[in-house]
Each structure stands twice: as C-alpha cells, then as structure tokens.
KESEDO-184200 format. One line per field, with one value per residue (C-alpha): residue number from 0; residue in one letter; x, y, z. Coordinates in Angstrom, 2 decimals, always signed. Layout:
<rs>
guvo: (NUM|...);
lumdren: (A|...);
c1: (X|...);
c2: (Y|...);
c3: (Z|...);
</rs>
This chain:
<rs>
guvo: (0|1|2|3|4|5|6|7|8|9|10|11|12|13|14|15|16|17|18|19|20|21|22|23|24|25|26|27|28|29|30|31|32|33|34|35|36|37|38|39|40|41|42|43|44|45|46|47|48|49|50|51|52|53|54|55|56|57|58|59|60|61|62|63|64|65|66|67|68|69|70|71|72|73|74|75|76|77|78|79|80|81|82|83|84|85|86|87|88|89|90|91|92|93|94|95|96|97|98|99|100|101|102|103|104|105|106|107|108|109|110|111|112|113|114|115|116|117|118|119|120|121|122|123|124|125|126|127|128|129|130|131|132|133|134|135|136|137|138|139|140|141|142|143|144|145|146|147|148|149|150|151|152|153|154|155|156|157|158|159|160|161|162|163|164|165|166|167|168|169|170|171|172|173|174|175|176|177|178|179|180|181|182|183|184|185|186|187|188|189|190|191|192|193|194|195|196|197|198|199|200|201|202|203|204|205|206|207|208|209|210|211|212|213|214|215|216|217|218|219|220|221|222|223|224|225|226|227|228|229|230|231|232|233|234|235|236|237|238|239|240|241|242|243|244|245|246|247|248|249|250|251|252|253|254|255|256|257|258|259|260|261|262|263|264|265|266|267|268|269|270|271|272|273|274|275|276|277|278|279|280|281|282|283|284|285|286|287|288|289|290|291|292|293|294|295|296|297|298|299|300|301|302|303|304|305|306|307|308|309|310|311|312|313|314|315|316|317|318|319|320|321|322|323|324|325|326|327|328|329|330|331|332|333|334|335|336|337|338|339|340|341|342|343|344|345|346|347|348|349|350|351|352|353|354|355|356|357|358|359|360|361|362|363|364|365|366|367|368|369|370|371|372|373|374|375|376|377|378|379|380|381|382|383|384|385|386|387|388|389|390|391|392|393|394|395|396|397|398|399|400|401|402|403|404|405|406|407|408|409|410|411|412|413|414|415|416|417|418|419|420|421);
lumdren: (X|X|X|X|X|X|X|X|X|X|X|X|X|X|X|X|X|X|X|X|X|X|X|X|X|X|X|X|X|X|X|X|X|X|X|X|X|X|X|X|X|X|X|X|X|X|X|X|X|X|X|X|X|X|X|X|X|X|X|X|X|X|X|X|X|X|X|X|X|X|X|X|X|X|X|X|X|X|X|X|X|X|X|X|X|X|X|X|X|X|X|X|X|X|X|X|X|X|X|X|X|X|X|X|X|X|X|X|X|X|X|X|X|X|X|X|X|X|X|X|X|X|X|X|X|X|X|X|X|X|X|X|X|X|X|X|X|X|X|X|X|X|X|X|X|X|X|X|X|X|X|X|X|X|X|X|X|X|X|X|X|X|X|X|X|X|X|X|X|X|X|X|X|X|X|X|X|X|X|X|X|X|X|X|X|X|X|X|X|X|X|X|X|X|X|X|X|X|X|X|X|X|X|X|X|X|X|X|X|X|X|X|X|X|X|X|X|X|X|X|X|X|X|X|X|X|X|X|X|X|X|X|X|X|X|X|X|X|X|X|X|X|X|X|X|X|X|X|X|X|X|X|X|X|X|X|X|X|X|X|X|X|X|X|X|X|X|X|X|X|X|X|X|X|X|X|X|X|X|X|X|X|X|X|X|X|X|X|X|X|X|X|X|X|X|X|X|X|X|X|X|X|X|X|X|X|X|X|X|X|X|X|X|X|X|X|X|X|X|X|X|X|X|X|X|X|X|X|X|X|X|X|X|X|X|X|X|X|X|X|X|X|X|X|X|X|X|X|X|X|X|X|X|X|X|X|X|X|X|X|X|X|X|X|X|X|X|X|X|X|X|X|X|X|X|X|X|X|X|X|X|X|X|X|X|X|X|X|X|X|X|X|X|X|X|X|X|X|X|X|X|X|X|X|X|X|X|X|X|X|X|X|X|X|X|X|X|X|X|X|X|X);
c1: (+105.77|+104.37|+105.50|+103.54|+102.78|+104.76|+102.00|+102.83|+105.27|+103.91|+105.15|+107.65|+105.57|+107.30|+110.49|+111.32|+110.67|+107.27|+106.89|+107.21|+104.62|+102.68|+100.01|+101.33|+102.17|+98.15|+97.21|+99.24|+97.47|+93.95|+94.18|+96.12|+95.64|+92.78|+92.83|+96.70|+98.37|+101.82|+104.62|+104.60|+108.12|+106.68|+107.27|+103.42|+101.20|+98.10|+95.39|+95.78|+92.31|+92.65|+89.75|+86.69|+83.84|+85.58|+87.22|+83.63|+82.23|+85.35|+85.13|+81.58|+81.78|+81.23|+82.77|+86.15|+86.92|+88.74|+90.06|+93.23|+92.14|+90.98|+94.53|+95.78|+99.05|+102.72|+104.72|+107.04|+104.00|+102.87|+102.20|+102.68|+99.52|+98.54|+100.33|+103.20|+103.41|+99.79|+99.56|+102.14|+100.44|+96.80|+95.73|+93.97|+90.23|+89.80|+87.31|+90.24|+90.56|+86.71|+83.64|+79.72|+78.60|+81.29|+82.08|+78.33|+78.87|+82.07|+81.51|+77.98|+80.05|+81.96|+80.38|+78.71|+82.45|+81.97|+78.31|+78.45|+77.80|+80.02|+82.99|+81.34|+81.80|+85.32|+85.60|+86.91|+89.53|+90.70|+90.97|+93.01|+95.39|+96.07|+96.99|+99.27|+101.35|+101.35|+101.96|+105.61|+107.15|+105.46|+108.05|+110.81|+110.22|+110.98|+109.16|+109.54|+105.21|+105.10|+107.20|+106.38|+102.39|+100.58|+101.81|+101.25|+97.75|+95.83|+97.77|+97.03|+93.31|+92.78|+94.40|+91.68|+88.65|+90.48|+90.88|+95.03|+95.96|+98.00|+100.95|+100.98|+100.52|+104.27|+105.14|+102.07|+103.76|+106.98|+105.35|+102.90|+105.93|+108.44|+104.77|+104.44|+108.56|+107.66|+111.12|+113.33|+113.43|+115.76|+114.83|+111.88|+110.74|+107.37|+106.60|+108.29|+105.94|+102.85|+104.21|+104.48|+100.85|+98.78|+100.85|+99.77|+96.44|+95.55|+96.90|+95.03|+91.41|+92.29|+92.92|+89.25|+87.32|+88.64|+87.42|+84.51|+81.36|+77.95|+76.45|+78.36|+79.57|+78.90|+81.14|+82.83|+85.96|+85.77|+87.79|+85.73|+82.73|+83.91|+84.12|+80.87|+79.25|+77.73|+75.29|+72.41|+74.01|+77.66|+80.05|+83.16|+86.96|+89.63|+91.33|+88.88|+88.82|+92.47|+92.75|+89.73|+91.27|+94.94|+93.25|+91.40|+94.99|+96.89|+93.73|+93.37|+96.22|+98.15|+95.50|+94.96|+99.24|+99.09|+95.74|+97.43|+100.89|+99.68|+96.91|+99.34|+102.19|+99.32|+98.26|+101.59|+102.36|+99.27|+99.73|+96.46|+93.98|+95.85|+94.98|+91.92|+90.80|+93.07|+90.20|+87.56|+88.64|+89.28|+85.76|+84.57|+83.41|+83.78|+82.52|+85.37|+87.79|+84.92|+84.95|+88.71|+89.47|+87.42|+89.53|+92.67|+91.47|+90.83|+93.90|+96.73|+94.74|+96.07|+95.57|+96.61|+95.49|+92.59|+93.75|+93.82|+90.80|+90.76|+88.47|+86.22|+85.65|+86.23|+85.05|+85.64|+86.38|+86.36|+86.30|+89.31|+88.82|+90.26|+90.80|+89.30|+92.17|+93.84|+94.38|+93.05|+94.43|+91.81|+94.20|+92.45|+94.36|+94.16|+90.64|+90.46|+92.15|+89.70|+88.96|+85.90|+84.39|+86.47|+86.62|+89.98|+91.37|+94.53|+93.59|+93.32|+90.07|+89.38|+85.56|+85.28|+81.51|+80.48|+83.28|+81.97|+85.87|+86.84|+89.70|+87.65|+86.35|+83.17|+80.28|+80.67|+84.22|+83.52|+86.16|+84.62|+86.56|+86.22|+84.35|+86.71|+89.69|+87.85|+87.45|+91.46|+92.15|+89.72|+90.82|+94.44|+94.80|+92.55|+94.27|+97.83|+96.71|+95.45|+98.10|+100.76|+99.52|+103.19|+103.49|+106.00|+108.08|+111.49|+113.15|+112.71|+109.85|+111.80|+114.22|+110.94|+110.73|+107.74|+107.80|+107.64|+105.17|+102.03|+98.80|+99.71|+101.07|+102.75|+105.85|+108.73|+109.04|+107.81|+109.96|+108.42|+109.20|+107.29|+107.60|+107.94|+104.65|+105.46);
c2: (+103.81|+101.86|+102.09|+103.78|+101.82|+102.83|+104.14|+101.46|+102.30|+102.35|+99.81|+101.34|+101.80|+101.99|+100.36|+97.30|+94.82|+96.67|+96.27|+92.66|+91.75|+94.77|+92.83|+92.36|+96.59|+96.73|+94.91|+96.66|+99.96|+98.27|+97.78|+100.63|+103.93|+102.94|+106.20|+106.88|+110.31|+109.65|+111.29|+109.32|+108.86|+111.71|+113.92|+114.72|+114.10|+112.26|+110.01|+106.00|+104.18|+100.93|+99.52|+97.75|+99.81|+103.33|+102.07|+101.47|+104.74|+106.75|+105.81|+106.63|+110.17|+112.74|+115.25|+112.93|+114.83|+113.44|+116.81|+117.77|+121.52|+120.86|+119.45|+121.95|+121.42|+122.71|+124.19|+121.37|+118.96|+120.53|+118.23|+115.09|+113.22|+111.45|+110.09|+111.63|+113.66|+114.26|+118.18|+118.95|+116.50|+118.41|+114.81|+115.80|+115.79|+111.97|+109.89|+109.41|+113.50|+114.72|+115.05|+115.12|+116.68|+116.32|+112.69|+111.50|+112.95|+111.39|+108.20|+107.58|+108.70|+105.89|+103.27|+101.31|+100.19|+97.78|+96.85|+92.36|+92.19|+93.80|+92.39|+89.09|+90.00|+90.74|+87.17|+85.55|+88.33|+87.99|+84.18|+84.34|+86.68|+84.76|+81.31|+83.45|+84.94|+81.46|+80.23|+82.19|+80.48|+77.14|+75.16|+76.63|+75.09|+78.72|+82.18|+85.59|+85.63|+89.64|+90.71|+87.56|+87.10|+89.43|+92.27|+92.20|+90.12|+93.35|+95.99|+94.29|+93.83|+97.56|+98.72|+96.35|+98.14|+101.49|+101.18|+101.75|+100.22|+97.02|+98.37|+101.36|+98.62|+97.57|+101.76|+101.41|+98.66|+100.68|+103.52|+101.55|+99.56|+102.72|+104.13|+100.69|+101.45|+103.47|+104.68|+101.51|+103.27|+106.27|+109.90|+111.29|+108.20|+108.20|+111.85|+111.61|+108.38|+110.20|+113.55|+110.51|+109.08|+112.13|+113.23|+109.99|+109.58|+113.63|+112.75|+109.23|+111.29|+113.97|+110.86|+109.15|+111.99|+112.97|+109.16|+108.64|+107.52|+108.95|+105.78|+103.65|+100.04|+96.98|+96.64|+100.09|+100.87|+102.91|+105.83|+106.34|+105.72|+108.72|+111.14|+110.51|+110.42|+113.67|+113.79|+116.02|+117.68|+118.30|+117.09|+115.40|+118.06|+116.95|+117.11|+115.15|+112.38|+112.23|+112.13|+109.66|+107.23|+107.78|+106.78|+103.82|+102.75|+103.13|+102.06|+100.13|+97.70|+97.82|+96.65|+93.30|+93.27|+92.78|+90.68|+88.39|+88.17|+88.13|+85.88|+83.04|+83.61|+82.79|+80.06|+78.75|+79.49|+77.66|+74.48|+73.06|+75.69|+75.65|+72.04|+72.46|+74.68|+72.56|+69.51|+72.03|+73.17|+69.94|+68.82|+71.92|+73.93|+77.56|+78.19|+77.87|+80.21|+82.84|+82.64|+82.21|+85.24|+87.26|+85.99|+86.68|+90.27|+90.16|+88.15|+90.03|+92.39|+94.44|+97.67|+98.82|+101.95|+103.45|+106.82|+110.03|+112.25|+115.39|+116.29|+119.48|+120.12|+118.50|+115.55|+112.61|+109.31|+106.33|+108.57|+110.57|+114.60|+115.24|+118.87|+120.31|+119.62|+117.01|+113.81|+110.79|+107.14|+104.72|+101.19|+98.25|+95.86|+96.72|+96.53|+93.56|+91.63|+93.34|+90.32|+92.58|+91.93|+88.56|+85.34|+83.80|+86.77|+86.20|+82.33|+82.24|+80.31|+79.99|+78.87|+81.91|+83.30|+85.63|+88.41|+91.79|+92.87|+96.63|+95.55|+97.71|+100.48|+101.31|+103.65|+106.40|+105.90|+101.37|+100.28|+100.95|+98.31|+95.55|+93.15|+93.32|+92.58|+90.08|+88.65|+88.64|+87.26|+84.40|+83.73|+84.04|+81.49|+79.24|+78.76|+79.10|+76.14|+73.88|+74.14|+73.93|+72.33|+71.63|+75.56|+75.98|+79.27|+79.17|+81.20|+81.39|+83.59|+85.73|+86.67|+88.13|+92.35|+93.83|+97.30|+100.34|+102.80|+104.10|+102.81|+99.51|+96.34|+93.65|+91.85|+93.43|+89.69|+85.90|+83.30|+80.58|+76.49|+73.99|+70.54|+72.12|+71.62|+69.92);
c3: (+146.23|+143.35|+139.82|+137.52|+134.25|+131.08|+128.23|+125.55|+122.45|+119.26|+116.80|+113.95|+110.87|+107.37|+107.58|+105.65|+108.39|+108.49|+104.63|+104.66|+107.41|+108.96|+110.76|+114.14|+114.03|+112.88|+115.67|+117.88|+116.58|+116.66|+120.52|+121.74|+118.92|+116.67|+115.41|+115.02|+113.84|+112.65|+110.01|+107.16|+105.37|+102.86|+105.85|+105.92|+109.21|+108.69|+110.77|+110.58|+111.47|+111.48|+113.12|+111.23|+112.19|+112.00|+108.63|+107.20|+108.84|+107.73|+103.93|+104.17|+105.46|+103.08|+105.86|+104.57|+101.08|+98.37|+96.98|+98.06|+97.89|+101.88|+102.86|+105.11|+104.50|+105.63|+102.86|+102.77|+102.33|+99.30|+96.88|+98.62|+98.26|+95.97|+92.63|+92.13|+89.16|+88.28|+89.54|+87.10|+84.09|+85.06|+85.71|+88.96|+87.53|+88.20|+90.29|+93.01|+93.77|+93.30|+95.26|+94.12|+92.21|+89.75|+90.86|+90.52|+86.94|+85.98|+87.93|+85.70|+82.32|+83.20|+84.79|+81.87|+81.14|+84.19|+84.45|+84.81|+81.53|+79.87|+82.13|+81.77|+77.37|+78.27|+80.05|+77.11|+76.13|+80.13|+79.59|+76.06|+78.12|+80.65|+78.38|+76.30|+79.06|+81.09|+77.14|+77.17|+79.87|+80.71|+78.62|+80.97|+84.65|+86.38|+86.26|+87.79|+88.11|+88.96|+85.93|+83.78|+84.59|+87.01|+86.08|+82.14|+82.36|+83.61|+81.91|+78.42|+79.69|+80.44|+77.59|+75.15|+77.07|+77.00|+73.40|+73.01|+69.90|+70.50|+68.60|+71.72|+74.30|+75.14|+75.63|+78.33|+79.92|+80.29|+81.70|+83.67|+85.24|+86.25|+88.14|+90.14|+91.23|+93.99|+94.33|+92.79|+89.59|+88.73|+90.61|+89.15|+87.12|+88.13|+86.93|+83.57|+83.13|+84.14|+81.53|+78.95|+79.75|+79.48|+76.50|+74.80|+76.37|+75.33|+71.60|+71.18|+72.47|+69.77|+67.01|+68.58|+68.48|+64.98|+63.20|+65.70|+63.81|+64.29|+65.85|+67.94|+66.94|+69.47|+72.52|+71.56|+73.61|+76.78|+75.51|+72.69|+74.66|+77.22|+73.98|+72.65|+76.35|+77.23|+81.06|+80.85|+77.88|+79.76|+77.76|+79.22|+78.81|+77.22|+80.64|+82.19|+80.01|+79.58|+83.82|+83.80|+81.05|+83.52|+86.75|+84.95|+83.86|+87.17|+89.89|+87.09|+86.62|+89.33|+92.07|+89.89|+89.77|+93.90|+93.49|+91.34|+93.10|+96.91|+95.91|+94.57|+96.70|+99.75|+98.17|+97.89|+101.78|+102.81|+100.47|+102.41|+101.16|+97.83|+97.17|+98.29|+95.39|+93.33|+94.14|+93.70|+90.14|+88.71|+89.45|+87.14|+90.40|+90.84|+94.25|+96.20|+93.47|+93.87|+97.86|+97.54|+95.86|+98.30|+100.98|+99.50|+99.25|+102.77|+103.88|+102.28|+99.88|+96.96|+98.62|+102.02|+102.69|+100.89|+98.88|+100.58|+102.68|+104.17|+106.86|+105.64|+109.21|+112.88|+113.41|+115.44|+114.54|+116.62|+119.82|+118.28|+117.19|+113.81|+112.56|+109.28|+107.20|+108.27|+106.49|+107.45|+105.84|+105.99|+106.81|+104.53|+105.60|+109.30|+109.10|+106.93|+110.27|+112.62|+115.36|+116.42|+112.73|+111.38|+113.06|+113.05|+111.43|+110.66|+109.06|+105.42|+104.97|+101.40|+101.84|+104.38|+103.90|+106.06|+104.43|+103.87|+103.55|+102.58|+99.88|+97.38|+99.71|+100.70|+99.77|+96.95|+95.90|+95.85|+93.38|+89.97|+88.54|+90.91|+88.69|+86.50|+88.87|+90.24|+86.88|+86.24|+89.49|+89.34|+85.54|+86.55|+89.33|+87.91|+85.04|+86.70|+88.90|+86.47|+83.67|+86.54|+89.27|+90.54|+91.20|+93.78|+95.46|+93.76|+97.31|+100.86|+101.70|+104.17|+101.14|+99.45|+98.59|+98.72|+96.97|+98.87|+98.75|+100.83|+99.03|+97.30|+99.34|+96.58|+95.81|+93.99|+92.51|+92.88|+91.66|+90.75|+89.67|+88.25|+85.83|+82.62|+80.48|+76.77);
</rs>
C-alpha cells in the first residue's frame, strides 16, 4: 500500500506575520490556487487571483463590475466592501463603484485635472512641499517619515488641486489620518471621518458654485472645475461631485502615503540600490529615480489588492468558474512578483526596464492619478536623499507595523536618523 500524497495547505492569509511579509503566502497561492476563494477577516467570501496574466485579464473584464449592486451577498456581509462609511455618507457615486456609461462620463469630467501638463504645472507646488515638510525636522537628527513626511506631502498636494482653502487643510489631515487607521483608531472612526468629509466637501461645492465666475481663471482648481464642467450638456450632482472630490482625496492621498513610505524604507533595506541612485542624482540624472520608482511600485507597491469586482455572470478565470456575484480581489502585489512575467522577481532592481507592473491597475479603471503620484514620489525621495544623504532606519526592521487593512499595504511608522542638517 502506498501513501497517498497530502493536497498542500494553504498558507494563513491576514494575520500579522502575513501583514508584515506576504510574499512567500503569494507564492504559495501562485503555484498551488491561482485563483483562491477564501473568508476574508470581514467575514465575506471572495476570489484571490494572484497570477500575472489572469490579474491583467481580470482587471480588464467588463463581466468584473465595480458596482456593488451585483455583490450577491449574505446578510451578514452587507455592507462590507468597500470604504467603510460611504453608503451611509451617499458617497457611493465615485469612479471606484461605477461602470460605463456613467464612469466614461465622470472619468472625462475629471480627467483634465491629470493630463502631463498640468501635473507637470503642479511640479513646482509638489517640490515646495516636500522642502517644507523635510524643512520641519532636518535640524533634529530623527523623524517618524509616515506621520512626519509621507503622509502630509500628498494630502497638502491634493488639497491645492482640489481647491480646499489652506486654513481647512489641517481638519483634512485629521480626517484623512483616522481613514488610513484601518482599525487602530477608536470604533467607528473611519465613518464619523467620512460623515465629516462629505459634510465639508457638500458645503465648500455650495460656497464654489455660489462665487464661481463666468469664465474660468488659469490653472483653476479641480473642484471648481467639476462645477462648471457639464458632458454633452449633463451636468455633474451635487452628490456626484461631492463623492468624486472624496474618492480623489482618499485614492488620492493615501496611495502616495505607502508610495512614499515603502519606497524609502526599500531603499534603506537594500543600501546598494540606494546609493546607486544616490550617484545617479548627484550627477543631475533622472533616469534611474524614474525607473526606480516604477520598481518600487512593483517591488513592495502602495496597493495590494485592487478595489472590489463582482462577476455579472459566470465566468472563468485562470481555469477557475466564478459565479455571477461573487467577488473577485485582484492581488497587485501577487502579480507584481509573478516569475512567469518578472525576471528575478523578488530582486529590487532599480534600473529594471522591461516593467509593465499593475501597481496602478489596468484598463478602464488605470489610476487616474498616477502621474501625479508618480510626481510626489519621484520629488519626495529625491529630495529626501539629497538633503540627507545619511538617511538611516532608526529600529530593527522586524519591529516594523504595517497597518491593517485589505486594499492598502504601508507602514504604521518609519523611524528614521540622520546628521542633523545646519
């Protein structure tokens, strides 16, 4: 009698442990259940596809709906996608939760905010930013970069090309930072924020559309832009411009947050690719922080799984049949490691070319704002490695926290030392 072989056991997803280093359990998926149905900690069952190729074909699939209407859901499921808080805030109109043809329409309304050229007009803003927050705590020798630098830099930044008056912008960083808490903050912190947000956000439209002049001024801000914007004569709600300006805030700011802070703590984990682009930006060069940042997005990218679909009907994906309303989690960073698609996947190669990586999705729903990010992140570890080239982690790596929560991989925290600047 011969022993039968023992089907292999799936890795534990979300735990801690998991939290801090989920590649090997990616891997683990890749090989054995590319296309993976599991209970997330929300208590809801969804598909995990964490393979390259299905990844791409998945996010592509317009049989893959964004609106939650097709989740066919348990009753103790019920709203448990997406950001918490937004049913009851009627912030569910945004590009995140909507199909064509309503997300054609609101995607154009909104898309001149983020042409090149305009992002390259912000440049300057992005790179006054970024001194005066590096400005606050240079003198010192020792940061806290997520709370002191990453995470202000693009909150600040959206805000400016939303149009919130600079007085407002500290409240936004309140409620911006008890949203990014994904459960460290008290019970029910992250809905009271969102309540606060479209509050504000529905009051400041009222106060734009009341002073807006007939023709509009040079590099006019976005909300103000989104009131006077009408397609084919349509003009945009109330509701959907306060849910549009919400989503621009939250995909907004806190994918540049885990840009910025898994970006640097990489580069200080791999000090040989970090003085490499040291070398490269003191010579005045740009190359290798434009390749770089791609890679970090690919290495240990800002987002981890892309937001929520539901399948409109069966389907199969990657050899795998998926029933019409089910949800399926698209796994970035899974993807982003793929062997079959990456060479030396799991080496951070700053001067990596050939890098067609899915850190900002793929097809209809392509990060709007990636230029922009990409912007922030370039600006923000160029000029953190030049005005402190001495950068170093301030605690062991393995004592690190990165924040819970679904969608978004970051740190909770990255302390930081360096020869105080005089």
């Amino acid at each position: 009698m011969t022993d039968q072989p023992h089907p292999p056991t799936a890795p534990e997803l979300f735990t801690w442990e998991f939290a801090s280093d989920p590649y090997p359990a990616y891997a683990w998926l890749r090989e054995h259940a590319p296309v993976h149905r599991t209970r997330l900690p929300s208590g809801v069952e969804a598909w995990l596809v964490t393979r390259y190729a299905d990844a791409k074909q998945a996010l592509a699939d317009q049989r893959l709906s964004k609106n939650p209407a097709h989740h066919d859901e348990p009753a103790h499921a019920k709203g448990k996608t997406g950001i918490p808080g937004e049913r009851k805030a009627e912030l569910m109109t945004h590009l995140l939760n909507i199909d064509p043809p309503d997300h054609t329409r609101l995607r154009r309304l909104v898309s001149k905010a983020f042409t090149p050229r305009r992002v390259a007009e912000f440049a300057p803003r992005v790179q006054e930013l970024t001194d005066q927050l590096i400005d606050r705590f240079a003198g010192t020798g020792s940061a806290d970069l997520i709370h002191e630098f990453a995470f202000p830099l693009p909150i600040y930044a959206i805000c400016d090309l939303l149009g919130v008056p600079r007085e407002d912008q500290d409240d936004f960083r309140d409620w911006a930072g008890m949203m990014i808490r994904h459960g460290g903050g008290p019970r029910g912190g992250v809905a009271r924020s969102v309540k606060k947000m479209r509050g504000y956000l529905a009051e400041l439209i009222h106060r734009k559309r009341e002073a807006l002049p007939d023709t509009p001024a040079a590099g006019e801000d976005l909300l103000s832009g989104l009131i006077r914007a009408s397609d084919h004569g349509e003009h945009l709600t109330e509701n959907e411009a306060a849910a549009m300006a919400f989503i621009l805030l939250f995909a907004g700011f806190e994918t540049t947050v885990n840009l910025i802070g898994n970006g640097t703590y990489a580069l200080l984990t791999h000090p040989g690719q970090r003085h490499l682009l040291q070398d490269s930006l003191a010579r005045g060069e740009r190359g290798l922080l434009e390749t770089g940042v791609e890679e970090l997005l690919r290495y240990d990218g800002p987002v981890e799984l892309a937001t929520w679909r539901f399948a409109t009907c069966p389907l199969t994906v990657g050899g795998q049949d998926i029933a019409a309303g089910d949800p399926v989690l698209v796994v970035l960073a899974a993807a982003d490691r793929d062997p079959e698609r990456f060479a030396d996947p799991d080496v951070l190669d700053l001067s990596r070319r050939d890098n067609q990586h899915l850190g900002y999705g793929h097809g209809i729903h392509y990060c709007l704002g990636a230029p922009l990010a990409r912007l922030e992140g370039q600006s923000a570890l160029a000029t953190l490695l030049t005005r402190l080239p001495d950068l170093r982690l301030a605690a062991d790596p393995a004592e690190l926290r990165w924040r819970g929560g679904l969608i978004m991989r970051g740190l909770r925290t990255l302390p930081v030392e360096f020869t105080p600047a005089p």
